[in-house]
C-alpha positions in Angstrom: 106.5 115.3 101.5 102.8 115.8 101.4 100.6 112.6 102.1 97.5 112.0 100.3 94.4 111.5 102.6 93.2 107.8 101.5 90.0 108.5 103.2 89.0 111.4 100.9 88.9 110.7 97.0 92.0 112.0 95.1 91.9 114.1 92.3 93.5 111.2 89.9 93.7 107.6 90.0 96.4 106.4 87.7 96.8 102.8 87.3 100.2 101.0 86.7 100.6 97.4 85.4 103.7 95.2 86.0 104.7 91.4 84.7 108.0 90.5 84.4 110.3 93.5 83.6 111.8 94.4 86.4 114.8 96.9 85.1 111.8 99.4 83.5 109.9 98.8 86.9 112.8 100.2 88.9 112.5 103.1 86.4 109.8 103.9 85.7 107.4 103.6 88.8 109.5 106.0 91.0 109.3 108.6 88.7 105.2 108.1 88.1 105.2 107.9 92.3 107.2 111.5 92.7 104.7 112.8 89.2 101.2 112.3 91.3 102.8 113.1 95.1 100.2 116.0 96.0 97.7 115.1 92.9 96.6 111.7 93.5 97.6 107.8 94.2 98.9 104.6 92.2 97.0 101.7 92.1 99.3 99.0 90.8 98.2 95.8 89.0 100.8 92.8 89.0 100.1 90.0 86.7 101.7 86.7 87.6 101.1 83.3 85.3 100.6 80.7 88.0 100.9 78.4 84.5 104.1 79.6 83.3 107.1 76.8 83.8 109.8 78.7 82.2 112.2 79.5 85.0 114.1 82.0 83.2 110.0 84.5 82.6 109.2 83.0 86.6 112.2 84.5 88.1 111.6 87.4 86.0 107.9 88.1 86.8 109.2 87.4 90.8 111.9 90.1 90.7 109.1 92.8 89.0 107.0 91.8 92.2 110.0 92.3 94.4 110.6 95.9 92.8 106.7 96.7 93.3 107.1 95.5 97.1 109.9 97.7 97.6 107.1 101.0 97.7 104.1 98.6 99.3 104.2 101.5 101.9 104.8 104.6 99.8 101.6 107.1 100.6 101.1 107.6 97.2 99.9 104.0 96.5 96.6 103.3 96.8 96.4 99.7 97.0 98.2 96.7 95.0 96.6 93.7 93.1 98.0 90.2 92.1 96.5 88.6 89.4 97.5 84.9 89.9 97.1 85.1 86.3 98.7 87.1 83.1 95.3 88.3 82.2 97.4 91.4 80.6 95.8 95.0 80.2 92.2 95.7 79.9 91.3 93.8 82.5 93.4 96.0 85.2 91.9 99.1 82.9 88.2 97.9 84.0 89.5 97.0 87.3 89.8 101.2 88.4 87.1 102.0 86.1 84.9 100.3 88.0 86.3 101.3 91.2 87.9 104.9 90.9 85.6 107.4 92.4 88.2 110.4 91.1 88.0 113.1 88.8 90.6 111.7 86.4 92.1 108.2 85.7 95.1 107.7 84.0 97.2 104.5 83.2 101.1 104.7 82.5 102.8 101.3 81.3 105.8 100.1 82.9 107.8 100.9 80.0 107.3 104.7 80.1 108.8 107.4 82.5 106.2 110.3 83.1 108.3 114.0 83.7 107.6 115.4 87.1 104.9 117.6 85.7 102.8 115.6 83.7 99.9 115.9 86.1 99.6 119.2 86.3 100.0 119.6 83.0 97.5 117.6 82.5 95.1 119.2 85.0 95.9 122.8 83.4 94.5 121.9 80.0 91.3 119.8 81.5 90.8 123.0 83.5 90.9 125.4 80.5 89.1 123.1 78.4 85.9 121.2 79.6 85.4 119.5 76.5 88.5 117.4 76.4 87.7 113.9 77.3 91.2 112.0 77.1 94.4 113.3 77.0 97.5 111.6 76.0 101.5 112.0 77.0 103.6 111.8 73.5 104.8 108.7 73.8 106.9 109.1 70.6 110.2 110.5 70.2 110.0 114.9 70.3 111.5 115.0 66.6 108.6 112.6 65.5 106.4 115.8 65.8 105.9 117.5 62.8 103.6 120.6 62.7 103.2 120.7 59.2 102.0 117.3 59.3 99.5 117.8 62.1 98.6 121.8 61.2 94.8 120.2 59.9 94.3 119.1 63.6 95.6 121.8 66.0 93.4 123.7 67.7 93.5 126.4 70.6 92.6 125.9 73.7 93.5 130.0 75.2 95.8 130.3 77.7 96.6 126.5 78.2 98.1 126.4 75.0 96.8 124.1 71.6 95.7 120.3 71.1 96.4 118.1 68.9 93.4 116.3 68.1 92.8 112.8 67.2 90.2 110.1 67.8 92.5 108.0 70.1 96.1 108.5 71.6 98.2 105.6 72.5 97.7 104.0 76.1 100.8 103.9 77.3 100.4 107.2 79.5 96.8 108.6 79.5 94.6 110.9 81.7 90.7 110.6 81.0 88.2 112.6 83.0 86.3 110.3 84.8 82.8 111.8 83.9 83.9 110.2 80.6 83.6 106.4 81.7 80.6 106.9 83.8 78.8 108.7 80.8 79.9 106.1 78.5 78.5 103.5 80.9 82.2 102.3 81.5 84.5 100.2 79.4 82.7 97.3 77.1 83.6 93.2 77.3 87.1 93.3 76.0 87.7 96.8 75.0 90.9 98.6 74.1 91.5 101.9 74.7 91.3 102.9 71.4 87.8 101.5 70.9 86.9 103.5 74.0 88.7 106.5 73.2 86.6 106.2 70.0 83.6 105.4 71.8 83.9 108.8 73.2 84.8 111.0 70.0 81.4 110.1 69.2 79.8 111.3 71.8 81.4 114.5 71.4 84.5 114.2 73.5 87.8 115.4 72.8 90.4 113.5 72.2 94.3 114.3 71.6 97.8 115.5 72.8 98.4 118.6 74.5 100.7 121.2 72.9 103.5 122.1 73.7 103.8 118.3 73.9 104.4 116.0 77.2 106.8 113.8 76.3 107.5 110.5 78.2 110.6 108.5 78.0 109.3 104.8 76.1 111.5 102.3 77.1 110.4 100.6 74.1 111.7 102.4 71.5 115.1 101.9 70.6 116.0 105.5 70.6 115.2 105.9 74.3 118.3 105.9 76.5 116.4 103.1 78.8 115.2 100.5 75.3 115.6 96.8 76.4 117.2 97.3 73.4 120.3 98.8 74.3 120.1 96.0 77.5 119.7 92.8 76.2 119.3 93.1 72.1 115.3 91.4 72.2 112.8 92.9 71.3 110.5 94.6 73.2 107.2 93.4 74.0 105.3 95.6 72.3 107.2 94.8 69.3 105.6 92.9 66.3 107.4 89.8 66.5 110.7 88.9 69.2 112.9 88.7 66.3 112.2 92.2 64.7 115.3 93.9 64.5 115.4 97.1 66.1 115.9 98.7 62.6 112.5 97.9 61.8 110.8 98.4 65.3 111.9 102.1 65.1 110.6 102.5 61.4 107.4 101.1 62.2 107.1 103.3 65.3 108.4 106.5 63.1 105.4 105.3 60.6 102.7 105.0 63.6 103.6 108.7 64.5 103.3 109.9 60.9 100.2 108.2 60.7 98.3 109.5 63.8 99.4 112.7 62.5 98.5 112.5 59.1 94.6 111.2 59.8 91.3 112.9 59.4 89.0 113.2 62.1 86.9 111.4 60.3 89.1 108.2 60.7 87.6 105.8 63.2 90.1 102.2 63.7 87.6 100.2 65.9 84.5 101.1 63.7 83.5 97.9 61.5 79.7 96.9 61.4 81.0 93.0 62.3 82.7 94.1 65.6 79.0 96.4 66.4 77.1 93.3 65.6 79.4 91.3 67.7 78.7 93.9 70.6 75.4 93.8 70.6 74.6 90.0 70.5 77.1 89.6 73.9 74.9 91.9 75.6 71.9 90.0 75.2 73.7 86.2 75.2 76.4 87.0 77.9 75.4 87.4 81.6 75.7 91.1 82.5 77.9 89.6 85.8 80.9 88.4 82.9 80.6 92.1 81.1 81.2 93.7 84.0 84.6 92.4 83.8 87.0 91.5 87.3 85.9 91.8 90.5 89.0 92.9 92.3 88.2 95.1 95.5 89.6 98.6 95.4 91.2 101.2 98.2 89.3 101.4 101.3 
């Protein structure tokens, strides 16, 4: 097994964020440790709720920290973070933003198993193409793909194959090249990663899916051998509402696929002149120390 050097910067950082699932944890984060062994390192981000009093979510969000404490010493993990809070996604996104010195960062949720070659797969089309910016895994099911559908936005990239573009992909398992953040000055006060993957359509980037397709196993979607579905009949929590019927979770997600397909690329979600204005008046009310988002040191 090779062991990354932690003293020289990796070629990818990914970032993986935990709470309180521990049966996708024990999943998912083994296969996303064997995916970047000899390509990069795992910075993991465990959020806790030191306000939460249900004991049934507490002994839930201790047994996903037990499961990421099981690989506290695996060389492919660059260093581990516990928010004392549930302070959710973005800011663990701004978190190795700010800090990753690598030539990509990636993030893959807890609720998605990466194949073994997604990296390289990854690497292969970034290599071939230095205009792509962010590059998304499929995180829908393969027979959700529809070429006919997606034909207006596929474009060739030579010997790495096509892309399919779009102005954002899904963050549930990403790779961006890092020159992309520190260009775009990184990541704004409370921004998704589709506003930012927007962000950097307009400045020319490209954004989209690599063809033939990575596909990723989400836990989330009912189909998937591994749904919390299939273990306990609640939703998921990416689901709409925790009594949406798994009926309606998978139409919705079969629509979302449709939809990201169907799209111009003229279509931009985070784009309203309210949200701009809103933008522009925290930068000159808010201290620059609060947009700069959490303060959480990185690997030495």
């Amino acid at each position: 097994m090779s062991v990354p050097d932690h003293q020289q910067v990796p070629r990818a950082d990914v970032l993986f964020v935990t709470h309180c699932r521990a049966a996708y944890t024990r999943k998912s984060l083994p296969g996303l440790l064997k995916a970047v062994e000899g390509h990069g390192r795992v910075w993991i981000w465990h959020n806790g709720d030191h306000k939460e009093t249900n004991p049934d979510k507490l002994q839930k969000m201790e047994e996903t920290w037990q499961v990421v404490q099981e690989y506290k010493d695996h060389p492919s993990i660059a260093c581990i973070h516990h928010s004392k809070k549930n302070v959710r996604l973005i800011p663990a996104m701004r978190w190795i933003y700010s800090k990753s010195q690598a030539e990509f960062i990636g993030k893959v949720d807890d609720d998605t198993i990466v194949p073994g070659d997604w990296l390289p797969r990854m690497f292969e089309v970034y290599d071939h193409c230095p205009e792509a910016g962010i590059l998304g895994a499929w995180a829908f099911m393969p027979e959700d793909f529809d070429e006919e559908l997606s034909f207006h936005k596929i474009e060739s990239i030579g010997s790495a194959g096509k892309l399919l573009r779009n102005n954002w992909t899904p963050g549930s398992a990403f790779v961006l090249r890092g020159k992309v953040i520190r260009e775009l000055g990184g990541p704004r006060w409370r921004e998704s990663h589709t506003a930012l993957c927007c962000r950097a359509a307009r400045r020319g980037w490209i954004i989209g899916w690599p063809i033939p397709l990575i596909c990723v196993d989400h836990m989330d979607d009912p189909r998937s051998p591994n749904s919390g579905y299939l273990e306990n009949g609640a939703a998921p929590l990416s689901a709409t509402s925790s009594s949406q019927s798994s009926e309606s979770w998978q139409a919705q997600l079969e629509q979302s696929a449709r939809n990201v397909q169907a799209c111009g690329l003229d279509r931009f979600p985070d784009t309203t002149s309210r949200l701009r204005l809103l933008w522009m008046l925290l930068r000159r009310i808010l201290p620059v120390r609060l947009l700069g988002g959490h303060q959480v040191p990185g690997p030495q």
